[in-house]
N, C-alpha and C positions, 0 to 999 in steps of 0.2 A: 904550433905543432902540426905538424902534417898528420894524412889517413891512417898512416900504417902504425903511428907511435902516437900512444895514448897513458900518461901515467897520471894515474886518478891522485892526487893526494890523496830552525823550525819555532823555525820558531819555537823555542820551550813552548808546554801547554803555554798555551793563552791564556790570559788572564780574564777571567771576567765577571763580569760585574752577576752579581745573585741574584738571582729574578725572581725571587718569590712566587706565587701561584699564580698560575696562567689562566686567564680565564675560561677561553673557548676551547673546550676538546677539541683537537681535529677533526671534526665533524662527526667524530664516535665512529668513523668509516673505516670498517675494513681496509686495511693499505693493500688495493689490489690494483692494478694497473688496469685502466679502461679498456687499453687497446694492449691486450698481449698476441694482438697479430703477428706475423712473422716480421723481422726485421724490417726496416725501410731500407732494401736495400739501394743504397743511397747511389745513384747516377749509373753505376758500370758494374754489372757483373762478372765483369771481366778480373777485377783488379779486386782484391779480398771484399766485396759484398758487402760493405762496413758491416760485418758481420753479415753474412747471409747465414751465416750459422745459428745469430742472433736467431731464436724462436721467439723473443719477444725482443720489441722496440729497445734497443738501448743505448744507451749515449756514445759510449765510448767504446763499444763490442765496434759496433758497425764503426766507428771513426776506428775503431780498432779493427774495423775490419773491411775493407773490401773483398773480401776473399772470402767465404767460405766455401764460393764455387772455388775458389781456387787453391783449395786445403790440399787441393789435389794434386799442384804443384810440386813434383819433389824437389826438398832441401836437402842438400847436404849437410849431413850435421855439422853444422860450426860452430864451436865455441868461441867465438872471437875475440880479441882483443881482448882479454880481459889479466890484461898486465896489472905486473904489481902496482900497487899505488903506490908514490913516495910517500905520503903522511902515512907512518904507522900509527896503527889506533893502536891503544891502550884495549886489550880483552881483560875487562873487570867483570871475568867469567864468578858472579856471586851463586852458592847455591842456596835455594830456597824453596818452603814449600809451596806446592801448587793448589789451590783452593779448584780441586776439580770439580767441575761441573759432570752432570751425566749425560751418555749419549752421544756418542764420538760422530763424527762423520767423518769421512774417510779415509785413507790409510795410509801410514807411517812411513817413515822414510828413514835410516838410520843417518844420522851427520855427525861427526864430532863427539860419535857415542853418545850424543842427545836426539831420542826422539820426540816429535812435533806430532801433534793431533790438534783439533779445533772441536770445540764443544759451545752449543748454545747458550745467548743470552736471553736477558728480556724473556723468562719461559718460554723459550721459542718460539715468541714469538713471530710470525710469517709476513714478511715482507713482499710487497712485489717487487720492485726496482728502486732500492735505496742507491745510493750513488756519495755518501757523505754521513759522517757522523763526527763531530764534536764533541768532548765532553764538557759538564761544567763545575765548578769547584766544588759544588755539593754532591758530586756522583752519578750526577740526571745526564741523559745522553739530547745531546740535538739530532735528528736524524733527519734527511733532506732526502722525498724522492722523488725522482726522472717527472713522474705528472703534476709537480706543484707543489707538491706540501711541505711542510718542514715543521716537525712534531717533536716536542717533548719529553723525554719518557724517563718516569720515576719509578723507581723500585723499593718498594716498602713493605717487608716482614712477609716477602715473597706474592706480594701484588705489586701489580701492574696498573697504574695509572699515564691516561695522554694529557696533554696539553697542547694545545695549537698554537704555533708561533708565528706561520706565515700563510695561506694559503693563495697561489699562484694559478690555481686550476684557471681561471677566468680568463690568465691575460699571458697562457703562453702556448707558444705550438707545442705541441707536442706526439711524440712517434718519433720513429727509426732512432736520429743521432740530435732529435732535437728534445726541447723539453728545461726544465730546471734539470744544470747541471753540475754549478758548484755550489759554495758557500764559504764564507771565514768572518771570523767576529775578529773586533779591532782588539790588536793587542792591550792597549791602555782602555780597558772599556770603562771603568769609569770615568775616565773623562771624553772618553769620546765612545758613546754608549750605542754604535753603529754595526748591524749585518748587512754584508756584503752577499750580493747576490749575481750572479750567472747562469743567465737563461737566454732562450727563444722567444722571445715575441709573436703574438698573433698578429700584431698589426704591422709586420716589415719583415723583410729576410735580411736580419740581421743578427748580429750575439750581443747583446747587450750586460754589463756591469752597471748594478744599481747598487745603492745603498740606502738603510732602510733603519731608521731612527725606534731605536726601542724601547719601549716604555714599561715598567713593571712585568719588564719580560716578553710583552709581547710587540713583535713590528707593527708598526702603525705605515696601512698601504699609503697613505695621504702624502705622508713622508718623502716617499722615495725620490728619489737625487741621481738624474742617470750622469753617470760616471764617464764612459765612453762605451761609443756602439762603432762596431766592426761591419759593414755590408761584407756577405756569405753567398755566393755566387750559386752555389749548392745545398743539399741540406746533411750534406758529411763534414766530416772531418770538422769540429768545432771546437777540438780540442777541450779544455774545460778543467781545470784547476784555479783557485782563486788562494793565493796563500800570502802570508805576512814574513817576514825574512827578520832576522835579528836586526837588522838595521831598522824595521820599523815600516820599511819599502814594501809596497803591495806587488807580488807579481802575479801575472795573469800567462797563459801556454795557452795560443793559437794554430791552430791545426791551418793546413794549407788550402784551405775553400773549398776541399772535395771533389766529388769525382774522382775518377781515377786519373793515376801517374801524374798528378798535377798538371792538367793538362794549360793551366797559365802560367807558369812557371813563378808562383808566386813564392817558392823555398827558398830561390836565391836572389830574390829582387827585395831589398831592402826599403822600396818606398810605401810597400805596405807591412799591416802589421800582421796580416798570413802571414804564418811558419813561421812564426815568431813566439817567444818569451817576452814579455814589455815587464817593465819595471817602473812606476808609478810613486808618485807623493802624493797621498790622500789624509795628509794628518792638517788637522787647522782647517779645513778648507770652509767656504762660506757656499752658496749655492750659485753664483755668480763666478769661482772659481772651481768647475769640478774634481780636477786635479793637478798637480805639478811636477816637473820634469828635474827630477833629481840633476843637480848642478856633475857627479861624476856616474852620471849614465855613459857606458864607453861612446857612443855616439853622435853626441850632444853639440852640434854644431858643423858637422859632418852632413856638405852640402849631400841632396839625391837623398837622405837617408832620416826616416824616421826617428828621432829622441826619443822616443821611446821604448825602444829596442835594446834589451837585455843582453839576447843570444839570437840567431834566426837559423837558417838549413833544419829546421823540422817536421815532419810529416803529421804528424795527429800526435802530441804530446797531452793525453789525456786525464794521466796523472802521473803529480811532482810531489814532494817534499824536502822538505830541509831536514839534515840533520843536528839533532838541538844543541851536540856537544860541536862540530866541526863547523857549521854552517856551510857544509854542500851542499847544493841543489841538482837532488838526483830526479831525473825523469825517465818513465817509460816512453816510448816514442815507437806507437803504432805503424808496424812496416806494412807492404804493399802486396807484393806477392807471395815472398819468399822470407826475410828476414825481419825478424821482431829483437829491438835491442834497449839497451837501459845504457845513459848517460848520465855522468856527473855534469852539470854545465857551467859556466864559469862567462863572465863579463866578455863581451865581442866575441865568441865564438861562432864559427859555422860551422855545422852540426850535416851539412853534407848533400839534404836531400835538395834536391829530384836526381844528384847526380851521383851520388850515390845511395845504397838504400841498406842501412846498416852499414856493417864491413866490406856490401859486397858493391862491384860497380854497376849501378843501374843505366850510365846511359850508354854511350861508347867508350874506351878506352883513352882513346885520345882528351876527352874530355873531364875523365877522372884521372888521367894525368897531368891536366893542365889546374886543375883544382886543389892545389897545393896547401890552402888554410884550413881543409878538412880536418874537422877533431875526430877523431873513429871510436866508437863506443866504448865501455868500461867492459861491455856481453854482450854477446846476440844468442838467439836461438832459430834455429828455423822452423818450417810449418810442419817436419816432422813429430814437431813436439806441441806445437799448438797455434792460435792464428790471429791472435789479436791481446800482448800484451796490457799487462795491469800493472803502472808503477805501482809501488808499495814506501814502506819505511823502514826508517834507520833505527834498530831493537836495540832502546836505551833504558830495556825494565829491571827488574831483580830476579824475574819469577820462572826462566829459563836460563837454567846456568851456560855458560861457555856460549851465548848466539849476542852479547853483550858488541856494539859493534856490527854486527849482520845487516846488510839491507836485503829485507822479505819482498818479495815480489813475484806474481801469480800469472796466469794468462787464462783470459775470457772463457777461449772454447773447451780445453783442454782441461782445466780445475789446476793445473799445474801450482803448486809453491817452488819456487829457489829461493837460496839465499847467495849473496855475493860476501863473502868474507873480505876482513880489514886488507888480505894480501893478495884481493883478488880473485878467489876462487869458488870458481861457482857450482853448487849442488842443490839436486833436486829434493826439498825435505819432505814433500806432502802431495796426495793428490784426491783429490775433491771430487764430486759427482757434483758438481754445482758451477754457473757462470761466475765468473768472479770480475765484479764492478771494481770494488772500490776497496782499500785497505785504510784503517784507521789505528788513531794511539790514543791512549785513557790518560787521567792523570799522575798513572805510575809510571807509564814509558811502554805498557803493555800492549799487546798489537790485535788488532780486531780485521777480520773478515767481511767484508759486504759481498753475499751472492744476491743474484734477482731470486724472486721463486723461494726463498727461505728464512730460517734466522739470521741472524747476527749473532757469527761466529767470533772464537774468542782463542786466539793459539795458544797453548800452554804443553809444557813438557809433557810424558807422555809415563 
């Protein structure tokens, strides 16, 4: 499919194994970010600042943003592309009631004659830069953030207990767009009773995939099994999703080595895995095989080119998800100057950048003419509206009638929510005083808020 024509047609929770009581508290430490200095604005403040907006360090602002100097940028508002999809979804708009929480944060947005608010969890409890949260079958949340840690947290007859599940502070960089910044537990965990981690190394400029052997719940560092490490010419753009796909297949969203404009053109060069989606076999492995190259990877034997390449043309794909009823794999995909867009992606696609930047044409003319395999987004928005996209997910709960079907999804600077409906159309449902990382789902299909600087927010009707 070419640029200009785009028609869009999770893993279910995860399954995992009970971990019983953990021993170590997270260090009983305040979750507060060491360094809430202002962004690292990472190489060019020319090109969105990976966040320069970012007021504090964050993974995927600043990948999500070169630009906050360059908020200044006028956009034209474009809605782009955001053509019907051929798969119609089923809206199994259920109504149900809302078990509200108190204490809204902030303000409504009317969609579908359903409004949307966010209200605290964890007694709002105060995060600095969570980036990931998991549930687990018992109710307990995993929560993962940007400085290391990755904490436990049990709610019981309205207390709050932690438990430490990984602590990373030691052995990673971290600031601006580096630091721990994924995480996903293996589908089948009990028998392969493995967290998957994604982070910054102190000891290399590189992004590294570990995997981390758990024992009565908690990771045992001894363990760890590096998976595959990426050299990162910069300290942007590192993209940073780790997810599991119904097939079982691990994928991993690699931003384009950072800097601005990609200035190696690593989006459309296939021999590395910048600006890429890689696609991965990590089931069975021994330690002597860290992983294997799925036999219908699309470009598996495809001289010049990576095997392990999913999808590539993307710019900082920071966060992905599948959806658990269709198996799409939607990402948000951090723009440059001017446009911030969400894509469905699908097996060998190029996704456009450095030559295009969203829907719009980044380099010359001639050149996005000549680039004819371009997929062009599902959305865009532009920096009118905000400056560093936050994939989100596919709202497969009961507890908001008629958004059944909806992909939620936020931007950084702005607090923005949209939602992208079954036929395509996209409205703005919410807007936040708050950075928005990371969006999450519990094990009812229910959708969760990550800001830095707050709770863990929880959407519900209104």
């Amino acid at each position: 499919m070419n640029r200009l024509h785009r028609f869009v047609a999770l893993v279910g929770c995860v399954t995992i194994l009970a971990a019983g009581l953990l021993a170590a508290s997270c260090g009983g430490e305040e979750q507060a970010s060491p360094d809430s200095s202002a962004a690292e604005q990472s190489q060019d403040s020319s090109s969105r600042q990976e966040n320069s907006q970012v007021q504090q360090s964050s993974p995927q602002k600043q990948s999500k943003g070169e630009q906050q100097e360059q908020q200044t940028v006028q956009s034209t508002q474009t809605q782009a592309q955001r053509q019907q999809q051929e798969r119609s979804a089923e809206d199994r708009s259920d109504s149900s009631d809302d078990d509200q929480e108190p204490e809204q944060r902030g303000t409504d947005t009317q969609f579908s004659q359903v409004n949307l608010t966010a209200v605290p969890i964890l007694n709002a409890y105060q995060f600095s830069q969570p980036i990931e949260m998991l549930p687990l079958p018992d109710g307990s949340l995993l929560v993962a953030e940007q400085r290391g840690y990755i904490t436990r947290f049990v709610e019981e007859d309205g207390e709050i207990e932690q438990f430490g599940i990984l602590d990373l502070t030691e052995s990673i960089r971290f600031g601006g767009e580096e630091g721990l910044l994924s995480m996903a537990l293996h589908p089948n965990l009990e028998n392969e009773p493995y967290l998957y981690v994604y982070y910054s190394p102190a000891d290399a400029r590189v992004t590294r995939l570990s995997r981390f052997r758990l024992v009565l719940g908690s990771a045992l560092m001894a363990s760890e099994l590096v998976i595959i490490e990426v050299p990162q010419p910069y300290s942007n753009h590192n993209g940073g999703a780790v997810r599991f796909g119904s097939d079982g297949m691990l994928y991993l969203g690699y931003g384009d080595g950072g800097a601005a404009n990609d200035p190696q053109d690593h989006g459309q060069n296939r021999e590395t895995l910048l600006g890429t989606i890689i696609r991965i076999d990590v089931n069975n492995i021994d330690t002597t095989t860290a992983y294997r190259i799925p036999p219908d990877n699309p470009f598996l034997g495809v001289a010049g080119v990576r095997p392990e390449i999913w999808a590539y043309g993307l710019r900082n794909p920071w966060r992905m998800a599948f959806d658990s009823e269709t198996g799409d794999l939607w990402v948000g995909d951090v723009g440059q100057n001017r446009v911030e867009e969400v894509a469905v992606v699908a097996a060998g696609e190029n996704h456009g950048w450095n030559v295009f930047e969203g829907d719009e044409c980044f380099r010359s003319e001639e050149e996005c003419e000549a680039l004819t395999n371009a997929v062009a987004p599902v959305a865009t928005y532009t920096h009118d509206d905000g400056c560093s996209v936050t994939g989100g997910e596919v709202y497969r709960g009961n507890g908001i009638p008629g958004l059944s079907g909806h992909y939620v999804f936020g931007d950084y600077c702005s607090g923005k929510i949209w939602t992208i409906a079954p036929d395509g159309v996209m409205e703005e449902r919410l807007e936040l005083d708050d950075s928005i990382a990371s969006f999450a789902v519990d094990n009812d299909g229910e959708i969760y808020v990550l800001v830095f600087n707050g709770p863990i927010l929880k959407l519900v009707a209104d």
